[in-house]
C-alpha positions in Angstrom: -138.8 74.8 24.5 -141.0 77.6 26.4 -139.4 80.9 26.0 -140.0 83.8 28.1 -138.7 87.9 27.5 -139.5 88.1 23.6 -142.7 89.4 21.6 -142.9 86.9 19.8 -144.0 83.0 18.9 -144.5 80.1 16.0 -145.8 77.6 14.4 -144.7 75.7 17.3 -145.5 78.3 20.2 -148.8 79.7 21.8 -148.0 83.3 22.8 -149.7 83.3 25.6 -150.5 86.4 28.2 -151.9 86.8 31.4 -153.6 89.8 33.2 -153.7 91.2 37.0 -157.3 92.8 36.1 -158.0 95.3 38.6 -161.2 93.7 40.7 -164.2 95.8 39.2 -166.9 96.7 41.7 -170.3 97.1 39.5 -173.6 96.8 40.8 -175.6 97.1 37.3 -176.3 95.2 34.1 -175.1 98.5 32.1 -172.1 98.4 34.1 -171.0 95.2 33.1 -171.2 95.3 29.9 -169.3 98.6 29.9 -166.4 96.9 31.3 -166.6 93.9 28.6 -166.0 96.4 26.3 -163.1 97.8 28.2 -161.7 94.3 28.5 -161.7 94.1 25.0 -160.0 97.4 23.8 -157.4 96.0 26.3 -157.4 93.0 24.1 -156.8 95.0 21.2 -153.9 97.5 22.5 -152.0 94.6 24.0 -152.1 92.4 20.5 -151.0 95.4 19.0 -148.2 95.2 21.7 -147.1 91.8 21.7 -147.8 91.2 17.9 -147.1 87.5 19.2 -149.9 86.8 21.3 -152.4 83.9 20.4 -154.2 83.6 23.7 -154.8 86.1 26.4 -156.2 85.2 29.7 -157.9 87.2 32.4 -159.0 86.4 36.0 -162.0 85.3 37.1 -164.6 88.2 38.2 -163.3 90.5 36.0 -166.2 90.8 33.7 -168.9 90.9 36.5 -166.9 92.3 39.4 -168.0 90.2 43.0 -171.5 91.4 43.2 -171.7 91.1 47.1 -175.6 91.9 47.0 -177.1 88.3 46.3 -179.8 91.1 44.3 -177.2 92.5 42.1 -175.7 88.9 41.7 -179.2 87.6 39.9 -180.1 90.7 38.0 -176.7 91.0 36.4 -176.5 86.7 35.8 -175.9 86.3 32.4 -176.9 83.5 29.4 -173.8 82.4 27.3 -174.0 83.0 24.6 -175.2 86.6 25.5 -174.7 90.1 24.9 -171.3 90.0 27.3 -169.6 87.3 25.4 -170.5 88.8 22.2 -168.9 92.0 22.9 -165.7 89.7 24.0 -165.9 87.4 20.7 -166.0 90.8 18.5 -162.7 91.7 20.4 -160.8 88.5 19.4 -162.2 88.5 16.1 -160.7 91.9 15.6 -157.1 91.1 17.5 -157.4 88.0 15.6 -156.7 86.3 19.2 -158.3 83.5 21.4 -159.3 84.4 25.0 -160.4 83.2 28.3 -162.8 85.8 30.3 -165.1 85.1 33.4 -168.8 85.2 33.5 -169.8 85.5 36.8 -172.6 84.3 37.1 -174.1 82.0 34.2 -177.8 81.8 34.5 -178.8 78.4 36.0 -181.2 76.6 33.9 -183.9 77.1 36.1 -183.0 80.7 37.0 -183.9 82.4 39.2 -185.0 79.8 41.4 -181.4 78.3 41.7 -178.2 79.9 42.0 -176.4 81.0 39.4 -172.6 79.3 38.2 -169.2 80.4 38.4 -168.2 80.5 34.4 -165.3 80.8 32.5 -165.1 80.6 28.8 -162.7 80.0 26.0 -163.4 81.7 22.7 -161.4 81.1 19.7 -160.2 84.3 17.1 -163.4 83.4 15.0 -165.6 84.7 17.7 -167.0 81.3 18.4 -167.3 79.8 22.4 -165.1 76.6 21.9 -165.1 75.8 26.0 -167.7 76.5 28.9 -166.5 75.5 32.0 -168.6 75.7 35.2 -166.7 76.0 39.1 -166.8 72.7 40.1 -165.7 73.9 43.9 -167.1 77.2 44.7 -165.4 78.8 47.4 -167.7 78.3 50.1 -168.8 79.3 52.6 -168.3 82.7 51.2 -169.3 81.8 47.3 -172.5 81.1 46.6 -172.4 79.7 43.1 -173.7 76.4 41.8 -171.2 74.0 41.6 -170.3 72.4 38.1 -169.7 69.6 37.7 -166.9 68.3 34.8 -163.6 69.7 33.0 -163.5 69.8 29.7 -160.2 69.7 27.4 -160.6 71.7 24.0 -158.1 72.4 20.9 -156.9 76.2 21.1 -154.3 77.9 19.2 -152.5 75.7 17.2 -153.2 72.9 18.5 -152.5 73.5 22.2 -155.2 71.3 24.4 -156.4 73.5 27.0 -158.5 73.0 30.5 -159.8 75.5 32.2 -160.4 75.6 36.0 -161.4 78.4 38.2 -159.8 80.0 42.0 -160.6 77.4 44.1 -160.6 74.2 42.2 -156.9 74.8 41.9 -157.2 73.7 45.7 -157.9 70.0 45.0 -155.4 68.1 43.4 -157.8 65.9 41.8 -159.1 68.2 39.3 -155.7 69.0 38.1 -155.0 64.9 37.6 -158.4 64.7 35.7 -157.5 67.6 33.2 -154.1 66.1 33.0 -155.4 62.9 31.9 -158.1 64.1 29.6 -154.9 65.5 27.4 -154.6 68.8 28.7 -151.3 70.4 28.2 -152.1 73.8 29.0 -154.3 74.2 32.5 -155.7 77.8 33.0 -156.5 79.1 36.6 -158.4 82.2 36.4 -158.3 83.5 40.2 -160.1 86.6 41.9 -157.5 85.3 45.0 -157.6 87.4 47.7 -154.4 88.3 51.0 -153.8 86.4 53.0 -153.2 83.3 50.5 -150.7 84.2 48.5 -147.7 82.0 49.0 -150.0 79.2 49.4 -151.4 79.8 45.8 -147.9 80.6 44.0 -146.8 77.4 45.5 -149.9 76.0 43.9 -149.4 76.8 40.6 -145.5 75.6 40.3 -146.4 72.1 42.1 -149.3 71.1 40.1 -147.3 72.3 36.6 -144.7 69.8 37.8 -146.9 67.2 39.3 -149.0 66.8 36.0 -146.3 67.9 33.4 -148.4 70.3 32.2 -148.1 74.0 31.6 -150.1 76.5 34.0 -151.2 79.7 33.4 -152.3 81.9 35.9 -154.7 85.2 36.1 -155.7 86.8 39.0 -156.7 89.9 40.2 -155.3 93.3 41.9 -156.6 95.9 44.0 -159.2 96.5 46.4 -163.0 96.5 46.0 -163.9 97.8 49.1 -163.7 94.0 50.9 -160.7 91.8 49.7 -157.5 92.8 48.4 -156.1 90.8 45.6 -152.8 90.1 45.1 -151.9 89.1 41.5 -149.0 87.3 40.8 -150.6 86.3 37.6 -148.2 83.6 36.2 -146.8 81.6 33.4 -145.1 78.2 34.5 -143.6 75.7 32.5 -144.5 71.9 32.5 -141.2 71.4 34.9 -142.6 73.5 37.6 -140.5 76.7 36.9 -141.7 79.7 36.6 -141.3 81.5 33.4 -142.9 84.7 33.9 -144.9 86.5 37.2 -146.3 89.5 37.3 -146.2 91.2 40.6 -149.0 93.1 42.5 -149.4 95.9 40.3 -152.6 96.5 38.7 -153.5 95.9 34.8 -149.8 94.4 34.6 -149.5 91.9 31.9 -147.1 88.9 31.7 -146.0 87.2 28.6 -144.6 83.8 27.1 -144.0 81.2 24.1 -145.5 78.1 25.1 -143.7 75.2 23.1 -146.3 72.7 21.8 -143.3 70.0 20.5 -141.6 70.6 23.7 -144.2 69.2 26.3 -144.9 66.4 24.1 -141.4 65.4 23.8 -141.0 65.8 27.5 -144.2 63.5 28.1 -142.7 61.0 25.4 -139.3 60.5 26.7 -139.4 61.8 30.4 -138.5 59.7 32.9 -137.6 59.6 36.5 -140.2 62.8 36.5 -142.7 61.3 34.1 -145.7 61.5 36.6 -148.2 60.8 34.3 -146.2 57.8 33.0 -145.2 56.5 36.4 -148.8 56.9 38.1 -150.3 54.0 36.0 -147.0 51.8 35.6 -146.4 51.9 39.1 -142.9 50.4 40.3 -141.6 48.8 36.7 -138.2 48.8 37.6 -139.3 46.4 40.6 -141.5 44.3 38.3 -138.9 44.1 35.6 -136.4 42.9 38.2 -138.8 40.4 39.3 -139.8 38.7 35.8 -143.2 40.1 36.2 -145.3 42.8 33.7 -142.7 45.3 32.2 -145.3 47.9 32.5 -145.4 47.8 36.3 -149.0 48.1 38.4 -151.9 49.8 37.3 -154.3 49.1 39.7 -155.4 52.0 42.1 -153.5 51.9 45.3 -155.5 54.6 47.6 -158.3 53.3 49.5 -160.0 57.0 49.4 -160.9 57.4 46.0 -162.0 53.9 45.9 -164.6 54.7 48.2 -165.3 58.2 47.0 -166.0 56.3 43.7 -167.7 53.3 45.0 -169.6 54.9 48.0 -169.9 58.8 48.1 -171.7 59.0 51.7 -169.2 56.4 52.9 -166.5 58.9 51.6 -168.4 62.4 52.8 -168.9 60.4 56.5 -164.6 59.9 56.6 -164.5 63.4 55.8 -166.9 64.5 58.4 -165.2 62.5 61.0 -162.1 64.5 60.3 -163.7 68.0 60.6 -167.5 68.1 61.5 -171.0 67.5 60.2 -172.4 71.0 60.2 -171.5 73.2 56.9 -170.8 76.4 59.4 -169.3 76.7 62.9 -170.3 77.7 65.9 -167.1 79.7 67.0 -167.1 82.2 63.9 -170.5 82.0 62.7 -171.5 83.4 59.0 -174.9 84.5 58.0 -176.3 81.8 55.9 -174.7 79.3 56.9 -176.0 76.7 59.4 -174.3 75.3 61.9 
């Protein structure tokens, strides 16, 4: 089972922490990559700490800061692998941990004629990048990142399969399916989440843990950077939705649990009336076994959205537009940029 309130973990458990970063505001190159180093002598202090911990996670923006100078944001963009993720891999070399850490922004490839992207990565306690995961929905019309444009699942500590997804993505319930179904069993959210959504994004977290029996964890930022304030609540939830540990607004607070590897794949193996991945492809087998028909139930897609979307992406973006509008701005609260 996940534990929560100990130090510790095992074979079977991925000590696994998560950080309300205070939001950096950093305007130079120099700057950044003074606060890399900072993130990881944090690194270091809190293994010594929590001699337990095989995986710490911090929120997204909390390498780069939110460069709010579009300027700032190119000079400062970043390669990966680069100087920033090597100072990061030489901290969980030394801890002997794995981390997640935001780059923010990745250099697009044909920089700096394009935007840059929205990164997270996932390095292992050999220093290595073993995940790169780009935003795949920036959070316009404020963001201006590229969007990416897969999830990825990737073996971490031992053994746990991990996704990582990024603020906003956690918004759409379809990239939480597709990491589910790619095997993930951990999902990271890295947030820079800002007042006034933060009921909405606790709620989040717990229904999509319990929706894709998978374990979330949670890291987002605190304080004020002169804009947004950001509200924490980093978080550890278990794959039945509850919440096994949350941090509350405070800044650099840390929260800490034993994720069970056996545990969510004996509930995935013999769940049932709450088996959501089971039950989404074997759709109504009671009623098909009652009925002399396939045990298994009915795979077949039922929802006449994601048919389309699939089949017919203009078809799909026009039903969307007929719901809201056709222009990426409005007219009634107009942003710079943006047309409308």
């Amino acid at each position: 089972m996940a534990r929560h309130g100990d130090i510790s973990s095992s074979n079977d458990t991925v000590g696994t922490a998560v950080v309300n970063y205070k939001m950096p505001r950093l305007h130079t190159r120099e700057q950044v990559l003074a606060n890399a180093h900072a993130i990881g002598e944090m690194l270091i202090g809190m293994k010594s700490g929590l001699p337990g911990m095989d995986l710490v996670i911090f929120p997204e923006y909390s390498t780069h800061g939110i460069m709010y100078d579009k300027q700032e944001m190119y000079d400062t963009a970043c390669t990966i692998p680069g100087p920033e993720t090597d100072i990061l891999g030489a901290a969980c070399i030394k801890a002997k941990v794995w981390g997640v850490f935001s780059i923010t922004g990745e250099q697009h490839e044909e920089h700096p004629n394009k935007a840059p992207y929205n990164t997270l990565i996932l390095i292992n306690c050999e220093g290595e990048i073993v995940q790169k995961y780009r935003k795949i929905m920036p959070w316009t019309p404020i963001e201006g990142w590229y969007p990416g444009s897969e999830t990825f699942v990737s073996d971490g500590p031992k053994g746990m399969k991990i996704s990582l997804i990024i603020c906003d993505d956690g918004n759409y319930p379809e990239i939480w399916r597709d990491c589910t179904m790619k095997g993930a069993e951990l999902i990271v959210r890295c947030q820079g989440y800002m007042y006034p959504s933060k009921e909405q994004q606790v709620i989040v977290a717990k229904a999509m843990a319990f929706m894709n029996n998978v374990y979330v964890a949670v890291a987002n930022a605190t304080g004020f950077d002169g804009v947004y304030s950001y509200f924490g609540h980093s978080a550890l939830i278990g794959c039945d939705g509850r919440t096994l540990g949350e941090c509350g607004t405070e800044e650099m607070g840390i929260n800490y649990a034993e994720l069970s590897v056996s545990s969510i794949r004996d509930s995935r193996r013999h769940g049932q009336s709450q088996n959501h991945i089971y039950k989404l492809l074997h759709r109504g087998y009671t009623g098909t076994i009652n009925s002399g028909e396939d045990p298994a139930g009915v795979a077949d897609c039922p929802f006449d959205f994601y048919k389309t979307w699939v089949n017919d992406p203009q078809a799909a973006r026009a039903q969307s537009e007929a719901l809201t509008r056709t222009t990426a701005g409005t007219s009634e609260c107009p942003i710079a940029g943006i047309p409308h």
